[in-house]
C-alpha positions in Angstrom: -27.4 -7.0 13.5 -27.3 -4.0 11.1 -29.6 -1.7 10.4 -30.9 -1.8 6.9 -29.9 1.2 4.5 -33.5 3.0 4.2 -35.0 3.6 1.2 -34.9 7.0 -0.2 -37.0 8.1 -3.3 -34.4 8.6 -6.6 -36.2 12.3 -7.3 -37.1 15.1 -5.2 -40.8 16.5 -5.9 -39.4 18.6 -8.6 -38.1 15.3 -10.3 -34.7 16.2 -10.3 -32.1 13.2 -9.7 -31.8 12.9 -5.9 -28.1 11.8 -4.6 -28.2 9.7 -1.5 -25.9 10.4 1.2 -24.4 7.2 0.9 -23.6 7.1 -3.0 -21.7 10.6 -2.1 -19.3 9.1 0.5 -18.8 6.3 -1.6 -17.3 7.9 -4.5 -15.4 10.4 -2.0 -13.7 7.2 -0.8 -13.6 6.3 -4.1 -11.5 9.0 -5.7 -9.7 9.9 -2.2 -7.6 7.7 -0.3 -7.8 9.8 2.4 -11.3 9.7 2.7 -11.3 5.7 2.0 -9.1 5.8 5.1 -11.2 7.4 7.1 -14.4 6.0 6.4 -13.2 2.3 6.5 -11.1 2.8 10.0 -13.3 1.4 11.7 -13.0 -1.5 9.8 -9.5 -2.8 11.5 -9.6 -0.5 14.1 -13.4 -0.4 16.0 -11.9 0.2 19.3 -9.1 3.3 18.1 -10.8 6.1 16.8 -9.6 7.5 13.9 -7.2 10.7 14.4 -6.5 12.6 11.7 -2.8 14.3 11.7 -0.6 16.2 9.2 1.5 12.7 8.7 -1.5 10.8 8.0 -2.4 13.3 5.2 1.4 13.3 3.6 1.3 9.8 3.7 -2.1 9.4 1.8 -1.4 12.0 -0.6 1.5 11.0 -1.5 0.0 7.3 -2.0 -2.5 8.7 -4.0 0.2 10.5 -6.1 1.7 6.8 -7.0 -1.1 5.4 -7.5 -2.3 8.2 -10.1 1.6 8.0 -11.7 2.5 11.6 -10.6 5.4 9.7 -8.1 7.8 6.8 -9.4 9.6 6.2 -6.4 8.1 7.1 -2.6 10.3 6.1 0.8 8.5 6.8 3.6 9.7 6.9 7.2 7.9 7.9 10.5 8.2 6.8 13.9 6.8 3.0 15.1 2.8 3.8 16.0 1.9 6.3 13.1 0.2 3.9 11.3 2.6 3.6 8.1 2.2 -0.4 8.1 -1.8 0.2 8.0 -2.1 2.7 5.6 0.8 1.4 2.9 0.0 -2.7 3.5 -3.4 -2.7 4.0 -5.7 -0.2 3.1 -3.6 1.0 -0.1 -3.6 -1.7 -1.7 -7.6 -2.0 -1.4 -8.0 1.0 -2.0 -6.4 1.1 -5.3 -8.6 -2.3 -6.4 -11.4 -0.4 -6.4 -10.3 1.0 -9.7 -7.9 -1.0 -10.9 -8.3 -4.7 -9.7 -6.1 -5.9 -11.9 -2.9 -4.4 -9.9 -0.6 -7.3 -8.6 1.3 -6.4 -5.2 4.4 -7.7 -3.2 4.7 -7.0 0.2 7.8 -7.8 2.3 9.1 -7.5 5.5 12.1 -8.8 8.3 9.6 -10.6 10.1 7.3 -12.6 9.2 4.6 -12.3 11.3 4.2 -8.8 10.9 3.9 -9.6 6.7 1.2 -12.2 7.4 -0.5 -9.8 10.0 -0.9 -6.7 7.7 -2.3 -9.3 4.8 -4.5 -11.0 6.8 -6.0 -7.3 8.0 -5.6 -6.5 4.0 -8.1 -9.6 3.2 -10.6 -9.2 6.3 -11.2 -5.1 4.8 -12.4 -6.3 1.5 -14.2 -9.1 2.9 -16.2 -6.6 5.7 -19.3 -6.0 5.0 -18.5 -2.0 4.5 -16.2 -2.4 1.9 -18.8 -5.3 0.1 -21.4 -3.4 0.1 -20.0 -0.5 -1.6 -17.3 -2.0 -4.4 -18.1 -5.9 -3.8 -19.1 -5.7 -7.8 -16.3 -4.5 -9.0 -14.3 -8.0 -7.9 -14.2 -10.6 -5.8 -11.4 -13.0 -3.8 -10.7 -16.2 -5.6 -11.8 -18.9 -3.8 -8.8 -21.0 -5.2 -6.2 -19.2 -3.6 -7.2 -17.2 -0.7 -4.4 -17.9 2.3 -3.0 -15.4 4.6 0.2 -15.1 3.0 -1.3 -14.7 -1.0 -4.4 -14.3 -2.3 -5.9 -13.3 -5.5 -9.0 -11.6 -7.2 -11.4 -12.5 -10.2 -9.5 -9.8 -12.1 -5.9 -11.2 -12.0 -4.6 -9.4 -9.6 -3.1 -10.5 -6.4 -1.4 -9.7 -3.1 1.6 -11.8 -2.2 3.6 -11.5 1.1 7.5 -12.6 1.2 9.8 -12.7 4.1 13.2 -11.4 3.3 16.1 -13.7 4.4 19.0 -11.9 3.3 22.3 -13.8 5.1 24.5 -12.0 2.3 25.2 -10.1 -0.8 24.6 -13.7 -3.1 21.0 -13.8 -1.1 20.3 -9.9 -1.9 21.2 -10.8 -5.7 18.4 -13.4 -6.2 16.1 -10.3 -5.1 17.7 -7.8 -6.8 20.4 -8.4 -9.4 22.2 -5.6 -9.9 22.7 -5.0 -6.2 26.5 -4.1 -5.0 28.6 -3.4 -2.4 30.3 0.0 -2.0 32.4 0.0 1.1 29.8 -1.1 4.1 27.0 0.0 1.7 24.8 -1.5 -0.8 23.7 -0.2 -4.1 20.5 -1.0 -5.4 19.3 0.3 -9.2 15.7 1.6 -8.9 13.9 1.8 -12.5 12.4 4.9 -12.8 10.2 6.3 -16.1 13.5 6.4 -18.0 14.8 3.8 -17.2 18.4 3.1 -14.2 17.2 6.6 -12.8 18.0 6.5 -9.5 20.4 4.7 -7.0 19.5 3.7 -3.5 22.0 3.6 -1.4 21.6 1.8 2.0 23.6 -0.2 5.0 22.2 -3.6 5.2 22.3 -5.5 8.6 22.5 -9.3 8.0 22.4 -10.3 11.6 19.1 -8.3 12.5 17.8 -8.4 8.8 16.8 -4.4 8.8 17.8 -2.2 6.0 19.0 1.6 6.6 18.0 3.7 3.7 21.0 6.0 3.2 20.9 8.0 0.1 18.0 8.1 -3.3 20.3 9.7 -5.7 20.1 10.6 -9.7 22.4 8.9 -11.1 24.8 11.9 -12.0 24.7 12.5 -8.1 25.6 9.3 -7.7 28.8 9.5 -9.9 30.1 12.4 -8.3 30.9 10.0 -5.3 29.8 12.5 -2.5 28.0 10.1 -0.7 31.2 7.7 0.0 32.3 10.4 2.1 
């Protein structure tokens, strides 16, 4: 059983406004994601004490950036065991419903089970008492549709996990349209501000379904055919 949050008097002697403790670290997680991160690790994580590390700093800030529209396009890559599945697929998302519950978000990956496992982590942080008792009013899970794989809140958003299954280039296509095949690579058109900004080049593996993230070039870059080389 928890301890009850004491009561503390809303003005000092001097009748000034009195800011609790806990009010102040809720609106530092509030308006850092690093600090939501922090906070809420022991959330998902009650046996792993939270380390902090340059890459987990990079990674949040430049989270934050996204979410705030200051980045359009973010790949990240670190090694397997830095957390980037936790802190991209589960509490980034959350985080960013604090403030805008309205945001809808599709998470994929080659296996399935590692798509329903960061969801279902995703769905037990908002429903833990820590997070509840801090931003519970600002939304709630829909009762209606509330499975591992998708559910939604009472603001229209939603969090929806897919599998991808790519076998070929006609299977990439129902994903992604415009995709195409340059040589052994595939192109992919990423819509930036402005519109076809970027390309993404990357070598797609059918038979182990993983993607290798080759090039993120402007498109004039791209047209100077360097990378073919």
């Amino acid at each position: 059983m928890t301890n009850p949050i004491p009561r503390i008097p809303q003005a000092n002697p001097r009748g000034q406004p009195f800011l609790r403790r806990f009010d102040l670290e809720t609106e530092l997680a509030r308006r850092n994601f690093f600090e939501f991160v922090k906070q809420g690790w022991h959330v998902l994580e009650p046996a792993t004490p939270f380390l902090d590390g340059i890459h987990v700093r990079a990674i949040g800030s430049h989270l934050q950036a996204v979410a705030e529209g200051r980045i359009s396009n973010l790949i990240i890559n670190v090694p397997p065991g830095h957390a980037k599945s936790l802190l991209t697929a589960v509490f980034w998302p959350v985080w960013v419903w604090i403030d805008h519950p309205e945001t809808r978000w599709l998470f994929s990956s080659y296996r399935e089970d590692l798509a329903i496992r960061d969801s279902t982590r995703c769905r037990r942080l908002i429903q833990s008492d820590w997070y509840q008792l801090r931003w519970g009013h600002c939304y709630q899970l829909s009762a209606d549709q509330n499975e591992k794989g998708r559910f939604e809140n009472t603001a229209t958003g939603y969090r929806i996990t897919r599998r991808a299954n790519w076998r070929n280039l006609a299977d990439v296509r129902v994903d992604f349209a415009h995709a195409d095949v340059v040589g052994r690579r595939t192109v992919f058109n990423i819509h930036g501000i402005h519109g076809n900004d970027y390309r993404l080049i990357a070598r797609v593996n059918y038979r182990t379904r993983r993607v290798f993230v080759l090039y993120i070039l402007t498109h004039t870059d791209y047209t100077k055919g360097v990378w073919k080389q």
